[in-house]
C-alpha positions as CSV (number, residue, x, y, z in Angstrom):
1,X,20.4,-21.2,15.7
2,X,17.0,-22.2,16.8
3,X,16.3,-23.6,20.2
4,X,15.9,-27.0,19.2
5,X,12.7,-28.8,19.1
6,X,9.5,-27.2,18.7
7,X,6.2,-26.5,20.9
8,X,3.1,-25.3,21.3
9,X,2.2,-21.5,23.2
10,X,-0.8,-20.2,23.5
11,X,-1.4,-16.7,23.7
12,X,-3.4,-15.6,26.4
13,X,-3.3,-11.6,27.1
14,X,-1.3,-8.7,24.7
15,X,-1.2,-5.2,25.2
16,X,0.0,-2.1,24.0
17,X,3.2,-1.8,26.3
18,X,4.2,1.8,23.8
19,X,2.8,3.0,20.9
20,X,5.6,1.0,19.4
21,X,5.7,-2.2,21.7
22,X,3.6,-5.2,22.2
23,X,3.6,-7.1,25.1
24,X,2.4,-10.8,25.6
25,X,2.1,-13.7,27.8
26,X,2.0,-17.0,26.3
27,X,1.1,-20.1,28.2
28,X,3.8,-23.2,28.1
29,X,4.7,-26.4,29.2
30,X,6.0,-26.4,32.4
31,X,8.7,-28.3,31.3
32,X,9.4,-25.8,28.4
33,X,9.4,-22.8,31.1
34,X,11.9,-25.0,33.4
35,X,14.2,-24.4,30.4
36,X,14.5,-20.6,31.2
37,X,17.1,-20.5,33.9
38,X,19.0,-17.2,33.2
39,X,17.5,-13.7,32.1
40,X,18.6,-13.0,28.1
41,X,17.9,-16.3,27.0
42,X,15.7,-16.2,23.7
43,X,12.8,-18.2,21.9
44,X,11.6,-18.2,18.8
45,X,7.9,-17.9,17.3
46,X,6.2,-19.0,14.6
47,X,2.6,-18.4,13.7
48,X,2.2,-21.6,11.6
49,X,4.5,-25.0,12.1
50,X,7.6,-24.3,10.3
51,X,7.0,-21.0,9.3
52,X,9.1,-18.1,9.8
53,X,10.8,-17.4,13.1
54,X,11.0,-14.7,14.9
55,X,13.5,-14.2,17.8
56,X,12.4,-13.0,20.8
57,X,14.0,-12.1,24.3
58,X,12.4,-13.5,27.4
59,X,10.7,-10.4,29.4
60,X,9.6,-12.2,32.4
61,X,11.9,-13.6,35.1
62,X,13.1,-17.0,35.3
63,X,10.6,-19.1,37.1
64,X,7.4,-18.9,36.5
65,X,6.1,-22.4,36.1
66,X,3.1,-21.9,33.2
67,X,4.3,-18.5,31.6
68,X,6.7,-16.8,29.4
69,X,6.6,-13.0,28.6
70,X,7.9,-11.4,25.3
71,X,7.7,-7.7,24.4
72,X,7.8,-7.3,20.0
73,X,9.2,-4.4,18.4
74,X,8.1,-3.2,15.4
75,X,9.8,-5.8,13.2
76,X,8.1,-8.4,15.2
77,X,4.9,-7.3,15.0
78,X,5.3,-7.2,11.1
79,X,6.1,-10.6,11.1
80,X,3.3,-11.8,14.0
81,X,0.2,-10.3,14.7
82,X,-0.7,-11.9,18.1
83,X,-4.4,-12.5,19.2
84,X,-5.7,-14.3,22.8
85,X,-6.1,-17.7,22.2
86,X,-3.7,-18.3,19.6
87,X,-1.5,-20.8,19.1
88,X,2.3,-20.6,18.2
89,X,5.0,-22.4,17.5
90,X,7.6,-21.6,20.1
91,X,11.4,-23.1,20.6
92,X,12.6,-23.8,23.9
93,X,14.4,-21.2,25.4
94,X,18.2,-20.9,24.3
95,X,21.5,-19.0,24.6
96,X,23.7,-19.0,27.6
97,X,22.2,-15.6,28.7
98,X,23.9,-12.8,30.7
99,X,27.2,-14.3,32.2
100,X,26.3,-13.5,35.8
101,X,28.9,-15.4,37.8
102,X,31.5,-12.7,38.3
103,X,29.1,-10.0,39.4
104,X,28.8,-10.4,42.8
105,X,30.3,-7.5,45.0
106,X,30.6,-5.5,41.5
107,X,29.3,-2.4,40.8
108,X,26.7,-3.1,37.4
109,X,26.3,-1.2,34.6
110,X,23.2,-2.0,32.4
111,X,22.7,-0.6,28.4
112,X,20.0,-1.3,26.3
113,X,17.5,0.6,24.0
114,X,14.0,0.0,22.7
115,X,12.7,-3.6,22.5
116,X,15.9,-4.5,24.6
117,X,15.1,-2.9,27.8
118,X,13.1,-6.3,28.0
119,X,16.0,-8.4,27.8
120,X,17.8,-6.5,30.6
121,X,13.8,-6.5,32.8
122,X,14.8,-9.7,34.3
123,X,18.6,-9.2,34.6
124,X,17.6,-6.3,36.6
125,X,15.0,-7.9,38.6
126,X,17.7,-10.8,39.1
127,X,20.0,-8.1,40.9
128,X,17.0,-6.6,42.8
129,X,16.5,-10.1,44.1
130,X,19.7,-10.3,46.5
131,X,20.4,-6.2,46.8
132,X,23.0,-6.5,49.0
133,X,25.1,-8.8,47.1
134,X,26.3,-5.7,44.9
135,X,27.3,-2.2,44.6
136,X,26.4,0.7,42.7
137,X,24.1,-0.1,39.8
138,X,23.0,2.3,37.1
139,X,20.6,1.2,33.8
140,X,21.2,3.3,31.0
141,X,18.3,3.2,28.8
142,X,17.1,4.6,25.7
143,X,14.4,5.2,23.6
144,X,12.9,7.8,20.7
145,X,10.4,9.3,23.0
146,X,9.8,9.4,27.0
147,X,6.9,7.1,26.2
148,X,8.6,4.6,24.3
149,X,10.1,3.0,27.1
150,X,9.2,0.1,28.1
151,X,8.0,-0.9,31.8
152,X,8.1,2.6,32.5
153,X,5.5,1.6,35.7
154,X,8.4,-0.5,36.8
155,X,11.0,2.6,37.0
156,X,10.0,3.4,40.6
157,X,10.4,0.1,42.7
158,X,13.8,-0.1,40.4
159,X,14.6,3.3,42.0
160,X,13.6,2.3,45.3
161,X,16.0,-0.8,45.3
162,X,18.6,2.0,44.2
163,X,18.5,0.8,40.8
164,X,19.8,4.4,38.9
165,X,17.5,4.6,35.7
166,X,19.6,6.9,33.4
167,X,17.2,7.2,30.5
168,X,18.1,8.8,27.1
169,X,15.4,9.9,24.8
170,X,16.9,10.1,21.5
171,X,20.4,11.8,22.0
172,X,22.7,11.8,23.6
173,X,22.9,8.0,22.7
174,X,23.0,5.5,26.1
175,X,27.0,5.6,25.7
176,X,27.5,8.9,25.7
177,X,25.6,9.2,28.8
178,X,27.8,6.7,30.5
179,X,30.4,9.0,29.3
180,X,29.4,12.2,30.8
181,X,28.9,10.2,34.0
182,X,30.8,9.5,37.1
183,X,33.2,6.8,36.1
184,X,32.6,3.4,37.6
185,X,34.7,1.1,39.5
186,X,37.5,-0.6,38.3
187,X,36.0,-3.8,38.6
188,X,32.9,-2.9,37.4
189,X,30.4,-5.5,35.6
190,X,28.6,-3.9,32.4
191,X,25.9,-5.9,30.4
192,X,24.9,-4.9,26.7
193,X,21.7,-5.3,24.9
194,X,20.6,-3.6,21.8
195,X,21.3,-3.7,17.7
196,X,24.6,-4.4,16.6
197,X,25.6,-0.7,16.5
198,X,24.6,0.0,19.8
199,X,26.3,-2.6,21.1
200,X,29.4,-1.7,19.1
201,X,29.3,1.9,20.7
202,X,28.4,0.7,24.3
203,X,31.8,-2.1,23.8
204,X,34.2,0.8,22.6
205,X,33.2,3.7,25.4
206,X,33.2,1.1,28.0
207,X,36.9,-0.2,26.4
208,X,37.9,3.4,26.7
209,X,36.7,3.5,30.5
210,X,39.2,0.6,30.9
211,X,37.2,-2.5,30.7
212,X,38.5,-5.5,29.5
213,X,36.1,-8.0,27.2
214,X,35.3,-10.5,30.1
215,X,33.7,-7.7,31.9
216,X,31.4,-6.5,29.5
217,X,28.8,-9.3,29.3
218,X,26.1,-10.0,26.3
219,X,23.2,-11.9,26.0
220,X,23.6,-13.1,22.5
C-alpha cells in the first residue's frame, strides 16, 4: 500500500491543534487534490524522496482545489517535523474511504479517538452538507484529556446542525458510551476510525446492538 506515484507538497501553515496534535496545510497539484473524492481516503509523507512514509488521513473536505489538510499524532510527528515552506513527498490520495452509499435516510453513528477524529472531520462535514438527507446522528469521540480533542472550535456548528458530540475523556471508552446510550435504529449506519483495538471494541458492541458487517463502515 502506497498511493501510487509520488509528488511534491509544500508546507505552508502548522499549528498546535492539542498539546499532542499538529495540524497542517500543504499545497498540491490541483490534479493531485482532484484525487480526493471521499472523506477517509489517506496519503502518505515523506520528508526526503523515498524515505520513510508516513500515513496520514485527509482532515479537510473533499474539494478544495490547491489544498490538503493532515492532523499528525504523536507518532507522526516523531517521524516528520514539519516547517512552512517545506517540501514533501506526498502520494496521491488512496483507499476507497467511508462507504457512504447506503446512508441516506439512516440514522449515523460516528467512533473515533485521538488523531482519528480527523478522519471522521470530513465524513461529518459530508453529512452536515445535505442535513436533511438523514436521521439522528451522534459522534462518539474520545480523547485523554478535554483538550486533546481535536477541532474542539468546530463542536458547536456540529451541534447546531444536530450533530450529537458524545465525547469521552479517557473512560468510559467511546463503545461503552454507545452502550449506555439510547439504542439506535435498526437500520442504523455506524462508521469506525481509530487503532485496531478500538475498532475491534467499537465492531463487537455495535454486533451486539444488532448490526450486521455491511453496516458498520471503515475507512481503511
Amino acid at each position: 500500500m502506497g498511493g501510487g506515484s509520488r509528488h511534491t507538497a509544500i508546507v505552508r501553515r502548522t499549528w498546535k491543534e492539542t498539546e499532542r496534535l499538529e495540524g497542517a496545510v500543504l499545497e498540491v497539484e490541483p490534479e493531485l487534490a482532484a484525487r480526493y473524492v471521499r472523506p477517509g481516503q489517506v496519503v502518505t509523507l515523506s520528508s526526503v524522496p523515498g524515505g520513510e512514509k508516513v500515513y496520514l488521513a485527509l482532515a479537510s473536505f473533499p474539494g478544495e482545489r490547491f489544498a490538503l489538510e493532515v492532523l499528525l499524532g504523536a507518532g507522526a510527528q516523531q517521524k516528520l517535523t514539519l516547517s512552512v515552506g517545506q517540501e514533501l513527498e506526498i502520494s496521491e490520495p488512496f483507499g476507497a474511504g467511508f462507504p457512504l452509499d447506503r446512508a441516506s435516510g439512516r440514522e449515523i453513528l460516528i467512533f473515533a479517538v485521538g488523531s482519528a477524529i480527523a478522519s471522521v472531520r470530513p465524513l461529518i462535514e459530508h453529512f452536515r452538507r445535505d442535513r436533511g438527507q438523514y436521521g439522528r446522528i451522534r459522534a462518539y469521540l474520545g480523547a485523554h484529556t478535554t483538550n486533546d480533542f481535536p477541532y474542539r472550535a468546530e463542536y458547536f456548528g456540529w451541534s447546531s446542525d444536530q450533530v450529537e458530540v458524545i465525547q469521552s475523556i479517557s473512560r468510559p471508552y467511546v463503545q461503552d458510551r454507545f452502550r449506555a446510550d439510547s439504542p439506535p435504529a435498526s437500520d442504523a449506519m455506524a462508521y469506525v476510525s481509530g487503532m485496531k483495538a478500538m475498532v475491534q471494541g467499537c465492531t463487537e458492541a455495535l454486533t451486539e446492538s444488532g448490526f450486521s458487517p455491511d453496516r458498520i463502515g471503515r475507512n481503511w
